[in-house]
C-alpha positions in Angstrom: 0.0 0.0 0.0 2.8 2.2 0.0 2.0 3.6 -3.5 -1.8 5.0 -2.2 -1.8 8.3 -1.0 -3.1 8.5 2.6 -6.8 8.9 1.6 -6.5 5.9 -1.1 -5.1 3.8 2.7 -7.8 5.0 4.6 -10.5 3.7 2.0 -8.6 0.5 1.5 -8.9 0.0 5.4 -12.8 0.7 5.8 -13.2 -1.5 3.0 -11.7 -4.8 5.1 -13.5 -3.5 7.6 -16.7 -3.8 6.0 -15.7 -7.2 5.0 -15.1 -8.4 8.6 -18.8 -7.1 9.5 -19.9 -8.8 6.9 -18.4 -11.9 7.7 -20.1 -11.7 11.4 -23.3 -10.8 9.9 -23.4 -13.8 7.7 -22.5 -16.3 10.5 -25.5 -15.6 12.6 -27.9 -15.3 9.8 -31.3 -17.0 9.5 -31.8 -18.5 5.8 -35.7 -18.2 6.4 -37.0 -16.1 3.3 -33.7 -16.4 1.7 -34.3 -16.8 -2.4 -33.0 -19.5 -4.5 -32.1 -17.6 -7.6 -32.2 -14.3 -7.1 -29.2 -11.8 -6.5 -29.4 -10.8 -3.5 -26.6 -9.3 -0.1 -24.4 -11.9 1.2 -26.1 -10.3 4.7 -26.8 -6.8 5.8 -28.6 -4.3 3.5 -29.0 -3.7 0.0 -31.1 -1.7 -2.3 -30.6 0.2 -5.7 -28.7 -1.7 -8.3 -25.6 0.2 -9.3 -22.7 0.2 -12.2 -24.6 -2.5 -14.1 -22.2 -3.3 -16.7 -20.4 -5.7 -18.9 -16.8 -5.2 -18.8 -13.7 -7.4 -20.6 -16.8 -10.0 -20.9 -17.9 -10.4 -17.1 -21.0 -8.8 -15.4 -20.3 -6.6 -13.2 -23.6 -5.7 -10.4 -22.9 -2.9 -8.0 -25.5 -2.0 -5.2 -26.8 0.6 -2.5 -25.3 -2.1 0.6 -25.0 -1.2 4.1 -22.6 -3.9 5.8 -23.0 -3.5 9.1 -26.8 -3.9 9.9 -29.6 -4.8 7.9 -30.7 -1.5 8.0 -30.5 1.7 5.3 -27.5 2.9 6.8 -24.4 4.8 5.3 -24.0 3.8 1.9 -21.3 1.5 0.8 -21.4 -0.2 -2.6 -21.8 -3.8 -3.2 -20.1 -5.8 -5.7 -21.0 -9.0 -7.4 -19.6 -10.9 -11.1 -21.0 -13.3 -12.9 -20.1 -14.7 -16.8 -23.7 -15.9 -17.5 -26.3 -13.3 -15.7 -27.4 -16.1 -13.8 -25.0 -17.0 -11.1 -23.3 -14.8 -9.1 -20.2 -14.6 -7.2 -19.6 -11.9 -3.9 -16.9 -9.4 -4.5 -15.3 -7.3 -1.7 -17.3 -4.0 -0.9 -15.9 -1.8 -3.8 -16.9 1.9 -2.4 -17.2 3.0 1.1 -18.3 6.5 2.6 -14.6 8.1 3.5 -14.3 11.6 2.2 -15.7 14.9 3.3 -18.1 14.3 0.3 -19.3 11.4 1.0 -19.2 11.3 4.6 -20.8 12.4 7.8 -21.9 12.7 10.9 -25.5 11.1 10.7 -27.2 8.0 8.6 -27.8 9.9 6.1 -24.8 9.7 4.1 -22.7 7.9 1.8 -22.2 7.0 -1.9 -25.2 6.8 -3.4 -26.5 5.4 -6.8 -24.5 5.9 -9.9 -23.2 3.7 -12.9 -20.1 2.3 -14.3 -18.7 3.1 -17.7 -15.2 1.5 -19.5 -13.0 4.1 -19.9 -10.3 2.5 -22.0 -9.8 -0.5 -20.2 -10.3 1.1 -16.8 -13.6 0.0 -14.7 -14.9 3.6 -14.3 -17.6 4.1 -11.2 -19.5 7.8 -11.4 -21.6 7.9 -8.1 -23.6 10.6 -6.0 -22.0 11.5 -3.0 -24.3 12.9 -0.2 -23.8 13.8 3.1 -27.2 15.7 4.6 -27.2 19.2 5.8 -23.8 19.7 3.6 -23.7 22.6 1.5 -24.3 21.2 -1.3 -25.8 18.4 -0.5 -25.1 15.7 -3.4 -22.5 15.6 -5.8 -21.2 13.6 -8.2 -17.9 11.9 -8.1 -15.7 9.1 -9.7 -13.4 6.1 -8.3 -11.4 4.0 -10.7 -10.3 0.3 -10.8 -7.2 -1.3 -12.2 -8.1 -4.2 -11.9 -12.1 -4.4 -11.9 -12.4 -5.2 -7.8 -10.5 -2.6 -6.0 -11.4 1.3 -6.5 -10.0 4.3 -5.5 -11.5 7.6 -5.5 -10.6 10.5 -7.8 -8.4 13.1 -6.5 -9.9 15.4 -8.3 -13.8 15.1 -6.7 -16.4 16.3 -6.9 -16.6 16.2 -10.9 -19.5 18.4 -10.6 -19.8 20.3 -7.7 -23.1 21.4 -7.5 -26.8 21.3 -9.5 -27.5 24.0 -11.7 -29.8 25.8 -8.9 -29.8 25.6 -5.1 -33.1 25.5 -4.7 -33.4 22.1 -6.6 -35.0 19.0 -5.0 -32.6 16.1 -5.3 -29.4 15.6 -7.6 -28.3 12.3 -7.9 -27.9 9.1 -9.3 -25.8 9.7 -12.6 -26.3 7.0 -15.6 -23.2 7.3 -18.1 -23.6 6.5 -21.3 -20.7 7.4 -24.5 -21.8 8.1 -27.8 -18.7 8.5 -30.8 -16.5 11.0 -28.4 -18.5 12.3 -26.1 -19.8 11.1 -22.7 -23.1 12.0 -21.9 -24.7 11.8 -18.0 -28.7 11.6 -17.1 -29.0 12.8 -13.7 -32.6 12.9 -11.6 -33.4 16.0 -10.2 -36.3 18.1 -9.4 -37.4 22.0 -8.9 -41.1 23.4 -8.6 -42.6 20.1 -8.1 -41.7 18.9 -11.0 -39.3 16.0 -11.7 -36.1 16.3 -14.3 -33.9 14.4 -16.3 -31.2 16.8 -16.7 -28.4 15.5 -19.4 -24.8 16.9 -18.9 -22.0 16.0 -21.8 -18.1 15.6 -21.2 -14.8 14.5 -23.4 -12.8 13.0 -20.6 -15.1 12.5 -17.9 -14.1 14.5 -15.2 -15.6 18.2 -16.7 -19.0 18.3 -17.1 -21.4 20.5 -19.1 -25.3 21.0 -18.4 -27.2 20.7 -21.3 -30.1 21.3 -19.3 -33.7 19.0 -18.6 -34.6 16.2 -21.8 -37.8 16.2 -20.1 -39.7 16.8 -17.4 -43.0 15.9 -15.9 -46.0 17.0 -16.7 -47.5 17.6 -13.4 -48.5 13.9 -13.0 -45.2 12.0 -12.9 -44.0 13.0 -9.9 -40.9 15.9 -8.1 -38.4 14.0 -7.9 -36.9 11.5 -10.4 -34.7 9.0 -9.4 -32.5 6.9 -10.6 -32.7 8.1 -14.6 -31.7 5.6 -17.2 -31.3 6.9 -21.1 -30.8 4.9 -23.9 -30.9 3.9 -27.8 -33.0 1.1 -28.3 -34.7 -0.1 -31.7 -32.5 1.7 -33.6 -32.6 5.4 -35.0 -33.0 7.8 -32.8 -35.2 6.0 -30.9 -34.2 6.0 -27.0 -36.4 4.8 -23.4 -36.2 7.0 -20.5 -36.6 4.8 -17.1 -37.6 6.9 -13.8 -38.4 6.1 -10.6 -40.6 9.2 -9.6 -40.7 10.1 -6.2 -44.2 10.9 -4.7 -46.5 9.7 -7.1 -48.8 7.7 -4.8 -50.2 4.7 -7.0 -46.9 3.9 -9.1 -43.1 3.6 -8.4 -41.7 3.8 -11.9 -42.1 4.8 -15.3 -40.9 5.0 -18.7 -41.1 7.3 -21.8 -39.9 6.1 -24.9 -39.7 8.1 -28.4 -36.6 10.2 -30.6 -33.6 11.8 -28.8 -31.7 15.0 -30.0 -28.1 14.8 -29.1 -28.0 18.1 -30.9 -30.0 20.1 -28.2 -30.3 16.9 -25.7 -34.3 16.8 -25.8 -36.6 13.9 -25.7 -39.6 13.7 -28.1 -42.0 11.7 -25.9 -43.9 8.5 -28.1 -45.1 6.5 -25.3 -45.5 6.6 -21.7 -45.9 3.4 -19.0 -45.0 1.6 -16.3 -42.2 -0.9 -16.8 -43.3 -2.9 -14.0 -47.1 -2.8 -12.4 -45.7 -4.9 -9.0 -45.5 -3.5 -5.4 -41.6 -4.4 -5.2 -40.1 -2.8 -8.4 -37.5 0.1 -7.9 -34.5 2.0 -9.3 -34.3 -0.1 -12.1 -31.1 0.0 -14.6 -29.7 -1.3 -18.0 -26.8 -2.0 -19.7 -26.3 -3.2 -23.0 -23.8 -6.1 -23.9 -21.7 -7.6 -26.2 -24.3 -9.1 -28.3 -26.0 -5.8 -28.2 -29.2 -6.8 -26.2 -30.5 -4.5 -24.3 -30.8 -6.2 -20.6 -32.2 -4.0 -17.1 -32.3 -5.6 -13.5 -34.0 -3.7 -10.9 -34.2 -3.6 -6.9 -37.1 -6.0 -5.9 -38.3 -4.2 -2.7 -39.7 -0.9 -2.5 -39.5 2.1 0.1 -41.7 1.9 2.9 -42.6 -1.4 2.8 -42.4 -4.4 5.7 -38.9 -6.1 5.8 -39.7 -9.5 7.6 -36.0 -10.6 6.7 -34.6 -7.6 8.1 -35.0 -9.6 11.7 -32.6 -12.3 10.0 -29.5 -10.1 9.5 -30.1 -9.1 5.8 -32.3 -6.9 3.8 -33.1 -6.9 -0.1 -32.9 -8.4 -3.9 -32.9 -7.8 -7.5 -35.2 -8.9 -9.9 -34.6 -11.6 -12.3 -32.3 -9.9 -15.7 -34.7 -9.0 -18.2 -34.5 -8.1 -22.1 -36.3 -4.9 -22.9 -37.4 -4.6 -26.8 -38.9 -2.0 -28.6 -42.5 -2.1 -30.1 -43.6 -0.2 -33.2 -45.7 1.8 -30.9 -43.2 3.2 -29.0 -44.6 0.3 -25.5 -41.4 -1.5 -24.3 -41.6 -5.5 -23.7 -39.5 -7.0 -20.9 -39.0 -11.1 -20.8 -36.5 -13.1 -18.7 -33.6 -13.3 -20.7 -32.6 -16.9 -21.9 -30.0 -17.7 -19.6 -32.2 -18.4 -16.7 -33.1 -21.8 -19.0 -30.0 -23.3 -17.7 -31.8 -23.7 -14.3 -34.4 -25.8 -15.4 -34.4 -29.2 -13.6 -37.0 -31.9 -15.3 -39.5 -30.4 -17.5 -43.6 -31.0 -16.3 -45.7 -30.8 -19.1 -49.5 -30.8 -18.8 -51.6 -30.1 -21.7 -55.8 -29.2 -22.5 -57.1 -29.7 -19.1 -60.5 -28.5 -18.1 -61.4 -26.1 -15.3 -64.2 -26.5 -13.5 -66.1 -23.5 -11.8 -65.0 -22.8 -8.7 -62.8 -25.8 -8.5 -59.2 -25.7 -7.2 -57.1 -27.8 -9.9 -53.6 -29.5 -8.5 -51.5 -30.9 -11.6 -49.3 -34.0 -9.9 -45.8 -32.3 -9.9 -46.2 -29.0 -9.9 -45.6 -27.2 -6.1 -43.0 -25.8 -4.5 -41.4 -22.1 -4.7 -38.5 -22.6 -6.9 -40.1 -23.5 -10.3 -40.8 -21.7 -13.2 -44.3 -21.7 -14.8 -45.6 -20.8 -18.2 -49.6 -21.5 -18.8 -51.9 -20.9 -21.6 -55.4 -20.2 -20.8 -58.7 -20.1 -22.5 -61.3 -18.4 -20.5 -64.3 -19.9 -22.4 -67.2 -18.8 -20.5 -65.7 -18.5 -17.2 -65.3 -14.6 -16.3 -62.3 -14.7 -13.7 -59.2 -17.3 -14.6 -56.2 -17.8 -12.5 -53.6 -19.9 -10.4 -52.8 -19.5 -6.8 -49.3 -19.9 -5.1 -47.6 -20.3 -2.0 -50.6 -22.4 -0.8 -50.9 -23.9 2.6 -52.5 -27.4 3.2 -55.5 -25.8 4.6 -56.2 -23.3 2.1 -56.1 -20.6 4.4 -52.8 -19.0 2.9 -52.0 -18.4 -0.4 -51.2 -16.0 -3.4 -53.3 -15.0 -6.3 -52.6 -14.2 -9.5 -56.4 -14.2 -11.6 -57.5 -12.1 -14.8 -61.0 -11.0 -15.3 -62.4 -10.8 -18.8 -64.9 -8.1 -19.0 -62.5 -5.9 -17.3 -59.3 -6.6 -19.6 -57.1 -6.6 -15.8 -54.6 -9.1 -14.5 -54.0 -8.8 -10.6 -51.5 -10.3 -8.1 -53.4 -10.5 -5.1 -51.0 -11.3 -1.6 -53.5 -10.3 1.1 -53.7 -13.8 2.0 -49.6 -14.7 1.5 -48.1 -14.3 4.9 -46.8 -11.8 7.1 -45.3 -8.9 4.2 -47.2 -6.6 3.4 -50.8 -7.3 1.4 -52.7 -5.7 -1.2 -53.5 -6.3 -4.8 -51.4 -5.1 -8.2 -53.3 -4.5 -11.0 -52.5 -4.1 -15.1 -54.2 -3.5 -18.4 -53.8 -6.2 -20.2 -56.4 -7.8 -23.4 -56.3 -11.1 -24.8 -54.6 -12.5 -27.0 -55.6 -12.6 -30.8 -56.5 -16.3 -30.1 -58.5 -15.4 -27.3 -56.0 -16.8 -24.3 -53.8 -15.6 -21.9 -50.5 -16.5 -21.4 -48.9 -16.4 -17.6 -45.0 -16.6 -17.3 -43.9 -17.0 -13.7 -41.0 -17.4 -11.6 -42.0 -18.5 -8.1 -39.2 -17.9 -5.6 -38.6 -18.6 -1.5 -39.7 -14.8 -0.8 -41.0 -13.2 -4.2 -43.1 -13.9 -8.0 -42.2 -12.0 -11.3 -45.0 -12.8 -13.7 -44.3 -11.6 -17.3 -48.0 -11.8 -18.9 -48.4 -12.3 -22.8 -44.6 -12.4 -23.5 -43.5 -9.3 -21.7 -46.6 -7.3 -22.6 -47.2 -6.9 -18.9 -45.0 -7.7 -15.5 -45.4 -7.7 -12.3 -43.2 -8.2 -9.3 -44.0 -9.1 -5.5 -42.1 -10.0 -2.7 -44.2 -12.8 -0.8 -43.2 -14.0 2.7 -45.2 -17.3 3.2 -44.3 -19.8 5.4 -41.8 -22.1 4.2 -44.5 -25.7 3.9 -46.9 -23.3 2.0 -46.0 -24.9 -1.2 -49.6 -25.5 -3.4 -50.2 -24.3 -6.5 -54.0 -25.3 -8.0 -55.6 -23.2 -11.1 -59.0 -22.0 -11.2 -61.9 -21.0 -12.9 -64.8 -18.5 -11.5 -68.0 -17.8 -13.5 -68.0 -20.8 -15.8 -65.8 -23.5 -17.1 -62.2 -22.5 -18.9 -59.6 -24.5 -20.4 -55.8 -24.2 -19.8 -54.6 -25.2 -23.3 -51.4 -26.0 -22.1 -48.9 -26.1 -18.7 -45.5 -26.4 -18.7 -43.6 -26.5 -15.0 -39.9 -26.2 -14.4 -38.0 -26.9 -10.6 -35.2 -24.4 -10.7 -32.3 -24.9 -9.1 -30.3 -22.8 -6.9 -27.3 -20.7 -8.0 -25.4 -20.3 -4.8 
């Protein structure tokens, strides 16, 4: 260490530090609620997904992480690699809170959300540091790797100092992004009540120019927008904005898709939407990879929410990697990307079975909470079609997914599922032109992610049964329906 300058030492020593707690944090957890294939802390807390990137051919997943509690506390960064988007190995805690920046007296504190970029062959982290009651309050900074696990912080930081007015609410969470020469940074930020997705442009990545906002809300999309992500997709100049708008009330994220102006950094908007219509969808972000698909993963918990697992010594998850396409109407489509087949144990396949009304339907086989499902249904004359999950053997707990025909809505019902929180998430969603619905699920220890009508729809819940609630039965209200076909999967675990 005798090349680091005395700040470089300092980080270097709170980051073994953080491993030690970690170490005792892990020793005396409780595996209850623990998922099976799902990226999630090796203990303590984690939230926002961070530096999501594919560098020299490895995925790199960075994350809001708090290592000594299972509690938001002051933010370190998480690290975890994987070759395949599937499994994932633990890195060492890449960034901890250490400079005057970053750093402070209270909880509120630390380095926040931010990406990663590759900046010729250097692993390239650009994070908000914020330190409450500082003047200012968030900045934005950089920390560098040589060798893609330890970083050290710029010299040089803040890169930008300050937002472009005082009286601004929030300024964080940069997404990089480079385009021919020129980076380019999305930043959430709000002013007036009114959220902001201010763009800045640099050559080198340490000064920045504000461009000013590519768009703003329009008085229903919230104050505050965090945790931007901007990008080409489909070709063109097409590009998605994804937002996580703060104080909205009935939704926790967003996107608007249409044309992008690097000229005078303005967003045309085409379409507007929610990418996921779950309770436990946030802060998600994308990065594209060497085979040029377009992949996002998000945090699968949500603000404000109940944390049984906190009482085990850890807190948090990402969602399952998704591929987002572009439609001809400007709607995104996300569907689990085609890795995750690799977990598939022996294949259940049950096909053109009747429901009866008001019948609960068992297939032999098919129970448990680390399978994959994908069923076809005809509705027929029934008005309300659906399967239930997480099932105990009296029938008094249990999930809900169902889909009612005359209204054109799919719900996830969890009032019934254990002790998280309850309540039911809704989505538009119409038939297929054959006149069935198709229901892709992943069922998980603590959580479902049902992609409805190949990534028309998805929805994401975090489900705290108890660990023998294992049923799954399909139903019928209204009249008879058919499932035209079932096909099951166990999954196997990736740690």
């Amino acid at each position: 260490m005798s090349n680091l300058t005395i700040q470089q030492q300092e980080h270097v020593a709170l980051i073994a530090k953080a491993g030690e707690s970690l170490k005792k944090l892990e020793a005396g957890m409780d595996s209850n609620y623990r998922l099976h294939y799902h990226m999630m802390p090796p203990a303590g807390w984690m939230n926002d997904p961070n530096g999501f990137i594919q560098f020299d051919g490895t995925y790199h997943l960075f994350y809001q992480h708090d290592p000594y509690q299972a509690k938001q506390g002051p933010m370190h960064w998480g690290h975890a690699t994987s070759r395949d988007l599937v499994h994932w190995q633990h890195q060492p805690v890449a960034l901890a809170p250490s400079e005057d920046y970053d750093s402070g007296p209270t909880g509120g504190q630390g380095c926040w959300s931010g990406s990663a970029v590759d900046d010729n062959g250097k692993l390239t982290l650009i994070y908000t540091g914020h330190v409450d009651g500082r003047q200012p309050e968030e900045v934005q900074c950089l920390a560098v790797s040589e060798d893609g696990i330890t970083f050290h912080k710029a010299e040089h930081n803040p890169v930008i100092g300050d937002s472009p007015d005082a009286k601004r609410f929030g300024f964080r969470d940069p997404k990089v992004w480079k385009r021919g020469d020129t980076w380019y940074m999305v930043i959430g930020y709000g002013k007036d009540g009114l959220g902001k997705a201010l763009i800045y442009s640099s050559n080198d990545l340490h000064s920045w120019t504000c461009k000013g906002a590519a768009i703003e809300s329009d008085g229903t999309m919230g104050d505050m927008w965090e945790c931007p992500d901007l990008f080409p997709i489909g070709g063109g100049d097409s590009h998605a904005l994804i937002i996580s708008p703060m104080n909205t009330g009935s939704y926790k994220n967003l996107y608007v898709t249409g044309t992008f102006d690097y000229s005078t950094c303005r967003l045309q908007k085409l379409h507007q939407d929610q990418i996921d219509y779950g309770f436990d969808f946030y802060a998600p972000q994308t990065l594209v990879n060497e085979q040029g698909r377009r992949i996002m993963i998000a945090w699968m918990n949500i603000w404000g929410a109940k944390m049984p697992e906190q009482e085990h010594g850890w807190y948090g998850a990402m969602t399952l990697p998704r591929e987002l396409t572009l439609e001809s109407d400007g709607t995104l489509r996300s569907r689990p990307v085609k890795e995750l087949e690799q977990l598939r144990g022996e294949k259940i396949v049950k096909t053109e079975f009747e429901l009866e009304e008001g019948q609960q339907k068992e297939i032999e086989g098919v129970h448990g909470h680390s399978l994959e499902l994908i069923v076809r249904i005809d509705p027929k004359a029934a008005t309300e079609v659906g399967l239930r999950m997480f099932a105990s053997a009296d029938g008094a707990s249990y999930a809900e997914v169902s889909y009612s025909v005359a209204e054109r809505k799919l719900q996830m019902d969890r009032s019934c599922a254990g002790v998280g929180d309850g309540g039911i998430s809704t989505a538009p969603l119409k038939l297929l032109d054959d006149g069935t619905i198709e229901l892709h699920l992943y069922v998980d220890r603590s959580s479902v992610e049902l992609f409805a009508n190949d990534g028309t729809i998805a929805m994401t819940n975090r489900i705290y049964g108890d660990a023998l609630a294992t049923g799954i039965s399909f139903f019928a209200c209204g009249g008879e329906a058919r499932v035209v076909d079932l096909q099951a999967w166990p999954l196997t675990s990736i740690w």
